[in-house]
TORTIVO-721467 format. One record per residue (C-alpha): residue number from 1; residue in three letters; x negated, y negated, z negated. Coordinates in Angstrom, 1 decimal. Each point is the difference from the previous one (the first is absolute). Layout:
N
<site pos="NUM" code="ALA" px="X" py="Y" pz="Z"/>
...
END
This chain:
69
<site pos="1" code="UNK" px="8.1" py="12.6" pz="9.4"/>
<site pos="2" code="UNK" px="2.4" py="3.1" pz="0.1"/>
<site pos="3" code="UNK" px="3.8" py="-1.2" pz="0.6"/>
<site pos="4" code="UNK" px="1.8" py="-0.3" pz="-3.0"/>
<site pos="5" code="UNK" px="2.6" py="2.5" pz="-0.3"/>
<site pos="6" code="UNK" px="3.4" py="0.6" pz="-1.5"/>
<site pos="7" code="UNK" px="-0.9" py="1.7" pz="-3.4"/>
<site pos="8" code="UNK" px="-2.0" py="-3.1" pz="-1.3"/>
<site pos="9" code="UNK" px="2.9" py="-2.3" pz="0.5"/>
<site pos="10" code="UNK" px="2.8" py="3.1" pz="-0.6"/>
<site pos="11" code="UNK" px="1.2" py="-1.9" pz="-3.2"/>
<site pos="12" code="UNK" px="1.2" py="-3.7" pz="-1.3"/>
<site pos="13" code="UNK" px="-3.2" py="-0.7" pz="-1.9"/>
<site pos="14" code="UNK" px="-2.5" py="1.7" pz="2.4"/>
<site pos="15" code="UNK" px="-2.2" py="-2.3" pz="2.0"/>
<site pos="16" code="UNK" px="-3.0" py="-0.2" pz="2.0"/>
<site pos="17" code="UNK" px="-2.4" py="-3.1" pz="0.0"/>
<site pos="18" code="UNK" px="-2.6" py="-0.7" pz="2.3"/>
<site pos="19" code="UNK" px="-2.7" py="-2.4" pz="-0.6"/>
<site pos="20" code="UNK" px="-2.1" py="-1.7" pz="2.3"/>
<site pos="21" code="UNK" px="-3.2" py="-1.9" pz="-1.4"/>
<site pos="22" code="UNK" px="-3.1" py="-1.4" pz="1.2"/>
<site pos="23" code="UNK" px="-1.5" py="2.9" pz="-2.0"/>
<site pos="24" code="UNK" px="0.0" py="3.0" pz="-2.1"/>
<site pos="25" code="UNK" px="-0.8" py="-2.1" pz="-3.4"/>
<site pos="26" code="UNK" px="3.0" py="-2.2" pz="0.9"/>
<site pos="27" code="UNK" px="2.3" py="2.9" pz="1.0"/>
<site pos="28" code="UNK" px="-0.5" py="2.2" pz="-3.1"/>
<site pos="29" code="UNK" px="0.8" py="-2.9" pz="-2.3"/>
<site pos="30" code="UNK" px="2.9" py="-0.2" pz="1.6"/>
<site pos="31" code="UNK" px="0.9" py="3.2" pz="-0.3"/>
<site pos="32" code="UNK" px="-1.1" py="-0.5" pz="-4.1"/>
<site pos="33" code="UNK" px="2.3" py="-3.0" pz="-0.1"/>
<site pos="34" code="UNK" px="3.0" py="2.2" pz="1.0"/>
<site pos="35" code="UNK" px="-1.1" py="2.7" pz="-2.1"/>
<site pos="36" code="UNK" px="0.3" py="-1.7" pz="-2.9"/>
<site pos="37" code="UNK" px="3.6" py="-0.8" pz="0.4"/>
<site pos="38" code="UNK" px="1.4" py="2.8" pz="1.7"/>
<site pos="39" code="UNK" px="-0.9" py="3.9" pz="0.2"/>
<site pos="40" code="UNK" px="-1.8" py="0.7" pz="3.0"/>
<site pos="41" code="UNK" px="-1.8" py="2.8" pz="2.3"/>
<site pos="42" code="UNK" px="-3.5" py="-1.6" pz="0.4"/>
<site pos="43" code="UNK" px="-1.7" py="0.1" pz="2.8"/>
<site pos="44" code="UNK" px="-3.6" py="0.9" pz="-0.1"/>
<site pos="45" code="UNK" px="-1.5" py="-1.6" pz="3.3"/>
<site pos="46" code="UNK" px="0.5" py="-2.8" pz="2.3"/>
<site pos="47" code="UNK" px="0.3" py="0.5" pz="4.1"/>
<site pos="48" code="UNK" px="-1.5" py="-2.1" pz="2.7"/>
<site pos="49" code="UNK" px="1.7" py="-0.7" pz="3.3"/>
<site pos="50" code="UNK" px="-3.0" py="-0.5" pz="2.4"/>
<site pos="51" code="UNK" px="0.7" py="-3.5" pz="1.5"/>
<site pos="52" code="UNK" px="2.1" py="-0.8" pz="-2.5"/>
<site pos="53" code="UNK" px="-0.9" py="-2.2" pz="-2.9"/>
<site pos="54" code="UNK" px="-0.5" py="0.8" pz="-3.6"/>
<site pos="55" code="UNK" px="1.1" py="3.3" pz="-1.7"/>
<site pos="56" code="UNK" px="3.3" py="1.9" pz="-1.0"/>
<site pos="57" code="UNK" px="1.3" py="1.7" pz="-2.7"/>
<site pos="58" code="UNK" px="3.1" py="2.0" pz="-0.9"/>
<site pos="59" code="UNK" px="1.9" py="0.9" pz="-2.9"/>
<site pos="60" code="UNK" px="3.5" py="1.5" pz="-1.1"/>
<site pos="61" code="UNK" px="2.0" py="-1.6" pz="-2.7"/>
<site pos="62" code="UNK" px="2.5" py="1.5" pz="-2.4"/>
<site pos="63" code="UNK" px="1.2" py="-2.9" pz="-1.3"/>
<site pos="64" code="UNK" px="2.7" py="2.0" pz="-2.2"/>
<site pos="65" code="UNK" px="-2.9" py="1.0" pz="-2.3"/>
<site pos="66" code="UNK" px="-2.4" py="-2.1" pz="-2.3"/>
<site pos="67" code="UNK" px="-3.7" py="-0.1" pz="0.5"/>
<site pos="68" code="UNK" px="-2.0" py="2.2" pz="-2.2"/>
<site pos="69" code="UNK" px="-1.6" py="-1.8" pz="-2.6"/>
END
């Protein structure tokens, strides 16, 4: 995954979660969870780390801003 940098963190409020899951199925409900509390940027695919297990996902959090309904 790319590094995170300094404008998705530039604000109180702003912050960047990475999940690591055994799989995509698990990851993306995770990333549903959060969505459903907080507005988020999505991300659309999972990465894989060869020789690492499982997947990862990233997405940004605004938590100054509800979710859309």
């Amino acid at each position: 995954m790319k590094p995170i940098n300094d404008g998705h963190v530039a604000e109180p409020g702003l912050a960047v979660v990475e999940v690591a899951a055994a799989d995509d199925e698990t990851a993306f409900a995770v990333q549903k969870l959060l969505a459903t509390r907080w507005a988020i940027a999505p991300a659309d695919r999972t990465t894989h780390e060869p020789g690492e297990p499982g997947v990862r996902l990233r997405c940004h959090l605004d938590l100054r801003q509800q979710p859309a309904p």
